[in-house]
C-alpha positions in Angstrom: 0.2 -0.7 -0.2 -1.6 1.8 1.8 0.4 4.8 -0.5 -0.3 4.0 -3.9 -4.0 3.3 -2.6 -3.8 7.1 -1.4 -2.2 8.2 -5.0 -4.2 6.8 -7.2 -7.6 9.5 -6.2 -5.2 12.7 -5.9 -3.6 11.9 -9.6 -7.3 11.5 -10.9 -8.1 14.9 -9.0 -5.0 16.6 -10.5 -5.4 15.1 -14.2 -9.4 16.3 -13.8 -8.5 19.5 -12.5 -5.4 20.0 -15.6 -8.4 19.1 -18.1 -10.5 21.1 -17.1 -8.0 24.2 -16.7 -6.5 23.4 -20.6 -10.7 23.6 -21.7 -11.2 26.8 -20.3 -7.7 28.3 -21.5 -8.8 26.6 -24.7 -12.6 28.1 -24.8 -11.0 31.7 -24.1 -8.4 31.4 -27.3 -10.3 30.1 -29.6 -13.5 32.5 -28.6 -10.9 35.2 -29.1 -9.4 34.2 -32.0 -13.0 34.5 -33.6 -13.2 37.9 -32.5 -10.0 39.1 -33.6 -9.1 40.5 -36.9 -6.7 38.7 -38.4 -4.8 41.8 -39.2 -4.4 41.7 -35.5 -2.8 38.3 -34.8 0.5 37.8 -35.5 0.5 34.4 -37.8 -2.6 32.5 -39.0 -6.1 32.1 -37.0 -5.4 28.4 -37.9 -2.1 27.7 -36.9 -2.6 29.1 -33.1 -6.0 27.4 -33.2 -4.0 24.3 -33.6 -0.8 25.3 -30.9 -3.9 25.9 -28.5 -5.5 22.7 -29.1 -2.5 20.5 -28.4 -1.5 21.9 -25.0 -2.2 24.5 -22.6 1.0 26.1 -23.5 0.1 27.1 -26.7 -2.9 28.9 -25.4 -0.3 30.9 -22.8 1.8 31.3 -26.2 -1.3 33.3 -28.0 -2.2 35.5 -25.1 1.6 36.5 -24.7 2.9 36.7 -28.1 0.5 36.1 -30.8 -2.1 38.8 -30.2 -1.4 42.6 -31.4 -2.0 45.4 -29.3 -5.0 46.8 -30.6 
């Protein structure tokens, strides 16, 4: 009993500390994809918008492969 007693506080740390990393990645996309052109992004302003909303992964997605070089 005395393990999933210890669990239960480092899961809420790590969920915590996974939101909050998702709402900065998510604050840097979007703020950028205001900024940017959209002669410059590969695909619609919209549809990464979205693919960064749902998951983190989607805001990795945008840095790497949906931004043009400028």
């Amino acid at each position: 009993m005395d393990r999933k007693q210890k669990k239960k506080p480092v899961n809420k740390v790590v969920l915590i500390a996974g939101v909050a990393v998702h709402l900065a990645a998510l604050t840097l996309t979007w703020r950028d994809i205001s900024k940017r052109q959209a002669d410059r992004i590969r695909g619609t302003k919209a549809a990464w918008r979205i693919a960064s909303a749902v998951n983190t992964i989607g805001s990795v997605a945008y840095w790497l492969v949906g931004r043009r070089p400028e």
